[in-house]
Every structure is written in C-alpha cells, then in structure tokens.
Backbone as CSV, one residue per row, in Angstrom:
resi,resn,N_x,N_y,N_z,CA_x,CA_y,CA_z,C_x,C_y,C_z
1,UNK,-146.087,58.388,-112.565,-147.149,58.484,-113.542,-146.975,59.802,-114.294
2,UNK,-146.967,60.228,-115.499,-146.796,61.119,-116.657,-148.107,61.762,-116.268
3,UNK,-147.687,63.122,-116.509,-148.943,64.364,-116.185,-150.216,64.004,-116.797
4,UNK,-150.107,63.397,-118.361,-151.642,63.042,-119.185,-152.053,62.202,-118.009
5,UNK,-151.369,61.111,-117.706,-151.784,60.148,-117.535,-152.974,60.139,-116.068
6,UNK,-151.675,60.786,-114.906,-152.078,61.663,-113.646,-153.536,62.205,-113.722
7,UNK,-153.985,63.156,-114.855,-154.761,63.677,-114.903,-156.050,63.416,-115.564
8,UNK,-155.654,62.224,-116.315,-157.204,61.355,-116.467,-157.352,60.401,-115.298
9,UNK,-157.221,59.558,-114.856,-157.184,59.310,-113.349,-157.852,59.894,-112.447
10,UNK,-157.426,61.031,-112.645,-158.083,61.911,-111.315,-159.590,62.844,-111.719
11,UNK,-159.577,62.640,-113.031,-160.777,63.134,-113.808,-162.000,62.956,-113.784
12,UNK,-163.057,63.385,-113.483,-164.408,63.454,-113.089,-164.853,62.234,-114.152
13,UNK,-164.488,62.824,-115.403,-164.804,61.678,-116.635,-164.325,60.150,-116.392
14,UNK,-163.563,60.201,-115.732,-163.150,58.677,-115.703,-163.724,58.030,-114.233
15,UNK,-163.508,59.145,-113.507,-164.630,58.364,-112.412,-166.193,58.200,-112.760
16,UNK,-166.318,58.725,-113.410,-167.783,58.355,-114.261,-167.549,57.424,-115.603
17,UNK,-166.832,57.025,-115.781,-166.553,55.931,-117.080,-166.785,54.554,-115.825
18,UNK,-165.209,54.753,-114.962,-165.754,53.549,-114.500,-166.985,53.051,-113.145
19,UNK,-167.412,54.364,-113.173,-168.818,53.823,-112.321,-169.924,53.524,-112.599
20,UNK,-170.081,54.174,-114.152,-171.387,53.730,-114.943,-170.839,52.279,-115.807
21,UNK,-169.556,52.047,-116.543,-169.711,51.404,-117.455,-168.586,50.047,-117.079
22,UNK,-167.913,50.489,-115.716,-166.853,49.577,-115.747,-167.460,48.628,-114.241
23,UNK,-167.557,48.893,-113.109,-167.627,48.228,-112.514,-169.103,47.519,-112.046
24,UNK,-170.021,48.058,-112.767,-171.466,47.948,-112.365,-171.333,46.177,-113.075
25,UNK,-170.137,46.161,-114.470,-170.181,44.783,-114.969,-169.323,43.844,-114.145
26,UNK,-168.491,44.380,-113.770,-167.555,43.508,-112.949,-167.991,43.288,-111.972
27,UNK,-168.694,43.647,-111.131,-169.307,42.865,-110.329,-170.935,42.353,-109.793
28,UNK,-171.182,42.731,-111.191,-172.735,41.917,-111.453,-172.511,40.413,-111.094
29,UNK,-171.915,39.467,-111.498,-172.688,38.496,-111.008,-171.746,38.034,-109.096
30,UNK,-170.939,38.951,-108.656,-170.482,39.162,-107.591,-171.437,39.062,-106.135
31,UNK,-171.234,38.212,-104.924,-171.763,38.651,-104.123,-170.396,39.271,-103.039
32,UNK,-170.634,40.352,-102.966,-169.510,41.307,-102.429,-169.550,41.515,-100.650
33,UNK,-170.382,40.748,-100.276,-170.646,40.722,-98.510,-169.822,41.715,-97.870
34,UNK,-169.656,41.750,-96.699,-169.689,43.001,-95.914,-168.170,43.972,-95.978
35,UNK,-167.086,43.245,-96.135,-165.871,43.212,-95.555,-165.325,43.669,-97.206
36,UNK,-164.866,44.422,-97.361,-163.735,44.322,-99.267,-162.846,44.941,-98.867
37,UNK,-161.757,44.542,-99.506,-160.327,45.438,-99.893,-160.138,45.598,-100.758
38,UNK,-159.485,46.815,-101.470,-159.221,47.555,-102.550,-158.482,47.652,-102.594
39,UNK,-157.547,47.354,-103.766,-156.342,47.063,-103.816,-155.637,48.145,-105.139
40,UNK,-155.153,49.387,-104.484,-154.576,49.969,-105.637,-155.721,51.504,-105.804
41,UNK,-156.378,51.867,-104.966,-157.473,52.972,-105.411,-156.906,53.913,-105.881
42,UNK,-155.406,54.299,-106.371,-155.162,55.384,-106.492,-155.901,56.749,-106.258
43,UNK,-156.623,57.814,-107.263,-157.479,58.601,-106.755,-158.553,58.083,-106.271
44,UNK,-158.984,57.185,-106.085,-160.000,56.827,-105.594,-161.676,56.974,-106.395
45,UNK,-161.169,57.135,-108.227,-162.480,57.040,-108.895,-163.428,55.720,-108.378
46,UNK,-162.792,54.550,-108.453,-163.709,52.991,-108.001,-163.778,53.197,-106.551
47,UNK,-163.055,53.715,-105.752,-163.413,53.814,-104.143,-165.020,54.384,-103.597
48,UNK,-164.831,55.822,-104.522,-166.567,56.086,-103.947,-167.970,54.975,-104.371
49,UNK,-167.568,54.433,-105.605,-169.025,53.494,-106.109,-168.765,52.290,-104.916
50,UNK,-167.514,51.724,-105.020,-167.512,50.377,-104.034,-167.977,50.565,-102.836
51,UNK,-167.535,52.092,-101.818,-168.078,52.276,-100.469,-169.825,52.157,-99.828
52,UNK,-170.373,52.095,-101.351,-171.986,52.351,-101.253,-172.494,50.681,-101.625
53,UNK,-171.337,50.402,-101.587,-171.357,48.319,-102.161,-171.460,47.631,-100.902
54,UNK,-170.573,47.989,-99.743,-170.236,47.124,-99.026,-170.230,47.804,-97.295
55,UNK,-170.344,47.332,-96.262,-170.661,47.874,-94.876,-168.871,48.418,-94.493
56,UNK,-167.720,48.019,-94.988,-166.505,48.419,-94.382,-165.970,48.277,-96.171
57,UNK,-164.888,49.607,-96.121,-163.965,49.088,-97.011,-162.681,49.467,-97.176
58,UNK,-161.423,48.788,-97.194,-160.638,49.021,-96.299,-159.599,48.811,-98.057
59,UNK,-158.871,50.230,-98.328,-157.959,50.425,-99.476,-156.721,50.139,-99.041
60,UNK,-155.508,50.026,-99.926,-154.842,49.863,-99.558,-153.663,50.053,-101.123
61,UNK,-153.185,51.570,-101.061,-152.226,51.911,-102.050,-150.631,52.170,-101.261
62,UNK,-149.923,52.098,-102.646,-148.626,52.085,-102.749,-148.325,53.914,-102.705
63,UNK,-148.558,54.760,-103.425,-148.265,55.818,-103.103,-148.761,56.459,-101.831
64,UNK,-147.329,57.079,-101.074,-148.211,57.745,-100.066,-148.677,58.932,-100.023
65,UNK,-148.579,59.727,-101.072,-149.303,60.467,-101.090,-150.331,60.791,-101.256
66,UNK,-151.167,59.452,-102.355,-152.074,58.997,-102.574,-153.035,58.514,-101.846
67,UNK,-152.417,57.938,-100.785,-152.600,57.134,-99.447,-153.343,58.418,-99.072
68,UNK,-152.270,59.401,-98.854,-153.245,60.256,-97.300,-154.000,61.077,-97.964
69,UNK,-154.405,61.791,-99.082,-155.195,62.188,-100.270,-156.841,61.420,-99.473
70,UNK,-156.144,60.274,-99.836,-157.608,59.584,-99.615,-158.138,59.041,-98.232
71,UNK,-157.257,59.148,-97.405,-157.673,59.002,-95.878,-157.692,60.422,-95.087
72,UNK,-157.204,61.468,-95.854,-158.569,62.704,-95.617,-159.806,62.671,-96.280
73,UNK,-159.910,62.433,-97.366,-161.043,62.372,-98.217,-162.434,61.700,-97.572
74,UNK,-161.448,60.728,-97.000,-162.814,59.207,-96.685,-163.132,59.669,-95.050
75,UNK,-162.187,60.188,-94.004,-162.194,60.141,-92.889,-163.478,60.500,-92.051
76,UNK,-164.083,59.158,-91.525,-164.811,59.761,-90.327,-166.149,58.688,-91.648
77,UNK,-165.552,57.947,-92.414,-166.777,57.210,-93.358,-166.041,55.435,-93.370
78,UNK,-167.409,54.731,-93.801,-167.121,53.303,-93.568,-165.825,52.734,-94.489
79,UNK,-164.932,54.138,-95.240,-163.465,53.823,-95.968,-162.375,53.813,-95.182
80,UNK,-161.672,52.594,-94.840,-160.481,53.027,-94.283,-159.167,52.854,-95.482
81,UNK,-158.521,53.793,-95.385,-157.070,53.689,-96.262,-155.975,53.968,-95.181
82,UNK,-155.027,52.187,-96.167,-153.616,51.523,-95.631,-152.750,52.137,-96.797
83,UNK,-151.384,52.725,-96.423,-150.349,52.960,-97.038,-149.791,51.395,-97.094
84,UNK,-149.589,51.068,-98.387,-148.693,49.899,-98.149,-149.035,49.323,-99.826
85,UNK,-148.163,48.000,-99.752,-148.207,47.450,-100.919,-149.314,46.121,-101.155
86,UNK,-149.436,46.000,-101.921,-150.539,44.855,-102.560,-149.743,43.630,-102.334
87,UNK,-148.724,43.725,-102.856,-147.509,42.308,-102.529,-147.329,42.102,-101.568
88,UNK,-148.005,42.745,-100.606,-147.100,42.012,-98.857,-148.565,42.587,-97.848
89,UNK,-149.121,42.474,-97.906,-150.521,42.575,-96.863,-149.869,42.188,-95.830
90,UNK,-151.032,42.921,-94.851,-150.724,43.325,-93.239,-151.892,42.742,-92.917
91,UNK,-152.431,41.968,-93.712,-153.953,41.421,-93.302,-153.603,39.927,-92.570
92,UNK,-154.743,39.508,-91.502,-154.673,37.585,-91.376,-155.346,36.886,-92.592
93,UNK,-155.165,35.555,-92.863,-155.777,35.436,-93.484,-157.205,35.071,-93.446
94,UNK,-158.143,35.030,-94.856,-159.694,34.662,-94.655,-160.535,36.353,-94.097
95,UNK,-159.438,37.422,-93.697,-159.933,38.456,-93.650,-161.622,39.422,-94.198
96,UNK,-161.467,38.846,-95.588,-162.462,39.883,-96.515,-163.127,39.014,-97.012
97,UNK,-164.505,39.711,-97.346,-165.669,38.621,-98.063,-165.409,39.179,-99.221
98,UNK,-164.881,40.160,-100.234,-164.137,40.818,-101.631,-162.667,41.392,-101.577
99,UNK,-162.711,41.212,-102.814,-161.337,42.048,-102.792,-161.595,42.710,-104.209
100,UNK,-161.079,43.911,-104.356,-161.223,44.849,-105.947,-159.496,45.516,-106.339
101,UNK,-159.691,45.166,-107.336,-158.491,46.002,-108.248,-159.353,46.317,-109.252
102,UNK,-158.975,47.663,-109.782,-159.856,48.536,-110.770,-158.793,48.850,-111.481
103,UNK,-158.439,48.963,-112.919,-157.247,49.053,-113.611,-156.014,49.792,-113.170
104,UNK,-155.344,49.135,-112.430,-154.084,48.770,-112.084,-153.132,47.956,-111.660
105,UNK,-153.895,47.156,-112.314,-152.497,45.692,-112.271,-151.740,45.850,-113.509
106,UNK,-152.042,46.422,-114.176,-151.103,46.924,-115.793,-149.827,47.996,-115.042
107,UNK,-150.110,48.555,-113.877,-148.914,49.001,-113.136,-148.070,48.567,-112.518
108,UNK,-148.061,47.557,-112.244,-147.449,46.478,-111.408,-146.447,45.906,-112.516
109,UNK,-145.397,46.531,-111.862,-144.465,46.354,-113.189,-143.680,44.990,-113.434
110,UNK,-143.872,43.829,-112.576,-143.342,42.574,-113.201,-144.787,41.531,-113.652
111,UNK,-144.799,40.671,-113.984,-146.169,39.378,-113.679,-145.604,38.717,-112.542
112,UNK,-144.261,38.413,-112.141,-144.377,37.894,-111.234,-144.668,38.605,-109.689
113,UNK,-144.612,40.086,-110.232,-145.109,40.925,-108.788,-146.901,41.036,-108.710
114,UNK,-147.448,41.214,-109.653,-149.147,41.064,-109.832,-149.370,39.761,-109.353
115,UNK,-148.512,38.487,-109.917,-148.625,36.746,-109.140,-148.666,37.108,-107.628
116,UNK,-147.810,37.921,-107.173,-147.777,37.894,-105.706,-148.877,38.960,-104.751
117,UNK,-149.037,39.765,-105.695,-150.519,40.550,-105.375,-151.733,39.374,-105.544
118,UNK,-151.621,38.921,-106.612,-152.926,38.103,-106.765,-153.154,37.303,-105.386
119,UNK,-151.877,36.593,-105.242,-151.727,35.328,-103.813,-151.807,35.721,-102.245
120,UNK,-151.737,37.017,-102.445,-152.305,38.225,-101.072,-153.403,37.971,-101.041
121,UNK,-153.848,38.623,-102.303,-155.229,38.819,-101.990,-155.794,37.609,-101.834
122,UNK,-155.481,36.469,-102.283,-156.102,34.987,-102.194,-155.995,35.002,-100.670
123,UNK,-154.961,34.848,-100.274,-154.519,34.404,-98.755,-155.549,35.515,-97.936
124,UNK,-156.235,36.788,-98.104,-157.077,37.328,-97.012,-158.281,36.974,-97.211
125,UNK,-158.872,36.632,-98.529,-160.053,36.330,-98.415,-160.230,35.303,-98.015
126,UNK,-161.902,35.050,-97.642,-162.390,34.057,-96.641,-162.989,33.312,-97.731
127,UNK,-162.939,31.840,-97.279,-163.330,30.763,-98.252,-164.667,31.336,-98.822
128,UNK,-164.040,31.340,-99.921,-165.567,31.533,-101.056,-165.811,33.086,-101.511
129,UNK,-164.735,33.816,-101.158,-164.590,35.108,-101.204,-164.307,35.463,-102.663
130,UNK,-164.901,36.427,-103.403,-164.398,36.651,-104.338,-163.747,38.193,-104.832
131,UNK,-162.367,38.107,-105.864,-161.428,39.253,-106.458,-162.752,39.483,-107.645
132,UNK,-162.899,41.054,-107.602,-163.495,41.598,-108.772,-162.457,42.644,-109.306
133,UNK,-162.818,43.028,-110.822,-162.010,43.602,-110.748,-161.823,44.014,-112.698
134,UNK,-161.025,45.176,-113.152,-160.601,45.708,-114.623,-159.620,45.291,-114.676
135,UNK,-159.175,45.690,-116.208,-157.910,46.360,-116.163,-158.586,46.697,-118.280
136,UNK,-156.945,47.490,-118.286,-157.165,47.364,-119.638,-156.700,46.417,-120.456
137,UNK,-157.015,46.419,-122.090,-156.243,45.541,-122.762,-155.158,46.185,-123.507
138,UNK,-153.873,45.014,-123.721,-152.964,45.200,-124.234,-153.177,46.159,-125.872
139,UNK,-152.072,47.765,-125.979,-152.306,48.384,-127.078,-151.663,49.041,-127.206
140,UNK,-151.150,49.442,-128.319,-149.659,50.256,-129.192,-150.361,51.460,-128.177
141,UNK,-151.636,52.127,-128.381,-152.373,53.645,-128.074,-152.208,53.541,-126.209
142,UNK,-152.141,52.491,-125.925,-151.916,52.469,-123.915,-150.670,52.345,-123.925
143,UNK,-149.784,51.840,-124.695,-148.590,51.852,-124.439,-147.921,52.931,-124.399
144,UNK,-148.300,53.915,-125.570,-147.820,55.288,-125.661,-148.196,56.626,-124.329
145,UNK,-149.589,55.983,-124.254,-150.334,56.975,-123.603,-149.466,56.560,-122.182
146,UNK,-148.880,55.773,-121.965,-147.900,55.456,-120.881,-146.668,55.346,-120.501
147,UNK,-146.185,56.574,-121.746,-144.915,56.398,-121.457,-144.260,57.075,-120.346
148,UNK,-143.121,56.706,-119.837,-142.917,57.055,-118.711,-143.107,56.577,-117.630
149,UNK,-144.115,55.567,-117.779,-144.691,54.892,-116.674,-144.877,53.285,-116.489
150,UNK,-145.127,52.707,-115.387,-144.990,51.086,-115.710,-145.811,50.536,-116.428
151,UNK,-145.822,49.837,-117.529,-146.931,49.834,-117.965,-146.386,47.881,-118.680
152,UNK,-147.389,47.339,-117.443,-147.532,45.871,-117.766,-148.472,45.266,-117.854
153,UNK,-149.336,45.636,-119.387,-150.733,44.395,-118.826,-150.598,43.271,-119.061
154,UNK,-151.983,42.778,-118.344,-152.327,41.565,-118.289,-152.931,40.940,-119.687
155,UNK,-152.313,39.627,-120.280,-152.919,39.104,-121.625,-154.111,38.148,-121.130
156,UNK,-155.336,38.318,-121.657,-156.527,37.713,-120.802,-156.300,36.239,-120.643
157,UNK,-156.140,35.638,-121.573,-155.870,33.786,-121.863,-154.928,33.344,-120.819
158,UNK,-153.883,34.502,-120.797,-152.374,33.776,-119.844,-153.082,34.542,-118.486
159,UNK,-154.225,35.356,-118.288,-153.951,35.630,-117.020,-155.192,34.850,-116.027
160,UNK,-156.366,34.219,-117.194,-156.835,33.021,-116.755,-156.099,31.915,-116.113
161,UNK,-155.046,31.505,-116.937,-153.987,30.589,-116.573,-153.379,30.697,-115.250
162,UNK,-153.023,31.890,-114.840,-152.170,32.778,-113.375,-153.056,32.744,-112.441
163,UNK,-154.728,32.825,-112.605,-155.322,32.839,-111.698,-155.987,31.622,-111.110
164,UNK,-155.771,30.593,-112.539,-155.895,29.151,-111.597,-155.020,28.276,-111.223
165,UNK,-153.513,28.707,-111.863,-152.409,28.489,-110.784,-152.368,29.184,-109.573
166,UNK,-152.759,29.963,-109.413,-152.517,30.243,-108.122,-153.873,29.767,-107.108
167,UNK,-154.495,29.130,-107.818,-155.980,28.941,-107.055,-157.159,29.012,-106.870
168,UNK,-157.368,29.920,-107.980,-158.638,30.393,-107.716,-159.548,29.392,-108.499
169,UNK,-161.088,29.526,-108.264,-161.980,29.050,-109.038,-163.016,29.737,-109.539
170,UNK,-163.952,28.985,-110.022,-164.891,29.832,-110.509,-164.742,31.137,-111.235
171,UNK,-163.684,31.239,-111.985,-163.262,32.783,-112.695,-163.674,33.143,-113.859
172,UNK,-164.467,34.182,-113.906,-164.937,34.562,-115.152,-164.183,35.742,-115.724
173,UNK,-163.733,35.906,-116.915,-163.142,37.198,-117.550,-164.275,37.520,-118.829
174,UNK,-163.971,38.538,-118.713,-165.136,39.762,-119.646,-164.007,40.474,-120.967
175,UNK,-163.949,40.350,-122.072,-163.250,40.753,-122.893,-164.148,41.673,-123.591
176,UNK,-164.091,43.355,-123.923,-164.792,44.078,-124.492,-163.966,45.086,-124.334
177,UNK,-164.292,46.591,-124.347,-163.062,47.438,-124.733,-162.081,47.507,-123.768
178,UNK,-162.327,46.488,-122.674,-161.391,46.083,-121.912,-161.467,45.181,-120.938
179,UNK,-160.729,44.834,-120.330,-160.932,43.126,-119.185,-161.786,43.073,-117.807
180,UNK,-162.571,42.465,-117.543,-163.401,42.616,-116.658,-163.035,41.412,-115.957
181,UNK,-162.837,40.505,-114.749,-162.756,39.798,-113.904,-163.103,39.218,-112.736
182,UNK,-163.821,37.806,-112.392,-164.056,37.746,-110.815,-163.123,36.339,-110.941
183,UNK,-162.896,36.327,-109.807,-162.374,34.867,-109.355,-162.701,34.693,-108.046
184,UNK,-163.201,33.313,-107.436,-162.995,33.049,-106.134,-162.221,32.231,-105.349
185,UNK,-161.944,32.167,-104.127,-161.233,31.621,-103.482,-162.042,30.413,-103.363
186,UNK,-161.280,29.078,-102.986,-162.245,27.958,-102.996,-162.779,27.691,-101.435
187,UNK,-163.738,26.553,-101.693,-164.190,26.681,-100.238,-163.976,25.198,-99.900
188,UNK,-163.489,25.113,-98.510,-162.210,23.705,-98.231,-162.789,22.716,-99.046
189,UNK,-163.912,22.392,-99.561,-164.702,21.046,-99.984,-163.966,20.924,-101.471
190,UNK,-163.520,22.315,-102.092,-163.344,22.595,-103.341,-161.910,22.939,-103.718
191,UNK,-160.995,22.497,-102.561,-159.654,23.067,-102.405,-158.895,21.333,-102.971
192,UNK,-157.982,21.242,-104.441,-157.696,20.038,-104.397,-158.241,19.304,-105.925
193,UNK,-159.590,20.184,-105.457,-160.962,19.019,-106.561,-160.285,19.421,-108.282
C-alpha cells in the first residue's frame, strides 16, 4: 500500500467517515446475531464500530503485521484477530451468523480471487447468515490515488451477478458515493428455489 494511501486508512477521519456514514447503512436492514467475521480489517477503522454490533468478533487479515497491530490492540476484548487469508478460511462451515468486508475487496487483486473470498465466506456462514459490507466505486481519482497498489474494484451490476452465482440471496446493493452491500446465505428450504 503507497504511503497516501497507508495513511488515510489509518486516519482518525476515515475511521469516522466509515462509522458515521458508511456502515451504519450497510447494515441497517442487517440482522448481524452474535457470531461475525471480518474479513480484511486492515487498521481496524470498521473493527471498533462492528465490536459494539455483535457478542464475538473474530477478524481475519492478510498482512501480518497488520494482524498483530490489531491483536494487541483488541486483546483481552470480545475481538479476536486471525493472520490469514480471506481465500482459504480455517473456519467449519455454517460458523458465523455475519460476515463484513469494509472497502477492501477492490484489493483483492484478481475477481476470480474476491469469487473465492466471497465462497469462504458463503461456506462459514450459517443458513440465513448474512455478508455486509463497502467498497468503493470504480474511478480515474481511485485509480490514481492507488497507484502502486492492487487496485481491483468491484462493477456493481457484474458483482450482483458474482454474488448470485455463487449463491447468495436476498442481496441488496446501495449505489451512492460508493457501494454498499448485504447478501445472504440461503436457508436449505431456499437452496435450489
């Protein structure tokens, strides 16, 4: 990640962008029950609002430095943080009653590697469980502001499409100065239909 980039991230301002204006929408019409995984907290701006959401919440980033950043941070609180990747969970499945990604699936540098994050996270949640979740939208000004770095978003129309190939139902996307998302896992009656 490029120093600008690093350093809005980790910025008081942006953990206050997305706790007042980003996730309070994404998971309004959400019921987020006890159990969530977080998928990607980097600094952990969406980690502190979600921990006051849910009774356990259990992160799980790719950097490890990032990783242990935030499993001092959280330690000895209802946050646990996993070093590891989004593409290959260490979870059983039906695990979590949520799952959250907060803009970073635009990092995930193939679609077919975000396809395989998405199908993780499908495979831990428990029937009827639902992915909340950002990202940004596609733009010459994010593209730049990212150079240096992976920078793959998601196009909202085709990523409706990805999320009911792979399964999900009930998915709503939010288009405004940027993408808002829930989808759920189906529940066996609804698996098929």
């Amino acid at each position: 990640m490029n120093k600008g980039h690093a350093e809005l991230c980790s910025s008081p301002e942006w953990a206050a962008h997305l706790q007042h204006d980003v996730l309070p929408v994404a998971v309004a019409r959400a019921d987020l029950g006890k159990r969530m995984l977080e998928i990607g907290p980097g600094p952990g701006a969406a980690t502190e609002w979600l921990r006051n959401e849910v009774e356990h919440l259990m992160a799980v980033e790719v950097d490890a430095d990032a990783a242990a950043l935030l499993a001092g941070r959280y330690a000895g609180t209802n946050v646990e943080i996993v070093h590891g990747s989004g593409a290959a969970l260490d979870f059983a499945d039906d695990s979590f009653d949520s799952a959250a990604s907060f803009t970073m699936l635009h990092h995930v540098p193939t679609a077919a590697l975000q396809n395989r994050l998405l199908a993780e996270v499908l495979r831990v949640l428990r029937p009827g469980g639902v992915l909340v979740g950002s990202d940004s939208l596609p733009s010459h000004a994010l593209h730049a502001f990212h150079q240096d770095d992976v920078y793959n978003p998601v196009e909202p129309a085709a990523f409706l499409i990805r999320l009911q190939t792979l399964g999900y139902v009930d998915i709503t996307l939010g288009v405004h100065q940027g993408l808002t998302f829930s989808a759920h896992k189906p529940l066996p009656e609804e698996e098929g239909a």
